[in-house]
C-alpha positions, 0 to 999 in steps of 0.5 A: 557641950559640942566642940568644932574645928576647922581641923580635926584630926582622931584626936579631937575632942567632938564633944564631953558630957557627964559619963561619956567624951566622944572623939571624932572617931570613937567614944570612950564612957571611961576616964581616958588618957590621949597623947599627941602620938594617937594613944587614947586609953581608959585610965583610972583616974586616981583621987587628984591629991595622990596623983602621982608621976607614977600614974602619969609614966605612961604618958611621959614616955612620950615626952609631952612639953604639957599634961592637962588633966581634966578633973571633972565638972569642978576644977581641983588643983594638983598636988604641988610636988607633982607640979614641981617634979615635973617642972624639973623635967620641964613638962608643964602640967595643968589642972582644970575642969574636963570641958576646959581641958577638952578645949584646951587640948582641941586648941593646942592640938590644932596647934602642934603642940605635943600634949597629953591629957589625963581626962576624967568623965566620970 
């Protein structure tokens, strides 16, 4: 699936396929994690039902307002204590598909939002 913009910056998403998600400027063949900062990593994604605020401190140093994670080709939900406590911290998070999250993250990016996304391509 190809993705355009009118505004791209090097955090948007071109395009993501099984195995491999390309950024404007690079592409990673790994499960990644990207902040609005300009932070793209490799990150190995955990089973969703254990994800943990554990896994997601590195992005939370950034204080993001949003986490999409994108689960791969078919959505699953996250676990409800992880929504919950990071509610409490009012930072929404989101779970869906990876070519939704890919969109999402592209619209909200455009946008100005300051997001982070946990992406799995694998």
């Amino acid at each position: 699936m190809k993705f355009s913009r009118n505004q791209q910056s090097a955090l948007t998403i071109r395009q993501v396929q099984p195995g491999a998600i390309h950024f404007v400027a690079r592409t990673f063949e790994t499960d990644i994690a990207v902040s609005t900062d300009g932070t793209v990593t490799a990150f190995e994604m955990p089973d969703l039902a254990s994800l943990s605020e554990t896994h997601l401190r590195p992005l939370l140093a950034g204080e993001p307002e949003l986490i999409i994670v994108g689960t791969g080709w078919q959505p699953v939900f996250a676990p409800r204590e992880l929504v919950f406590a990071l509610a409490r911290r009012g930072i929404g998070l989101e779970t869906m598909d990876t070519p939704a999250a890919c969109r999402t993250f592209n619209i909200l990016l455009a946008d100005g939002r300051k997001l982070a996304a946990i992406i799995k391509v694998r």
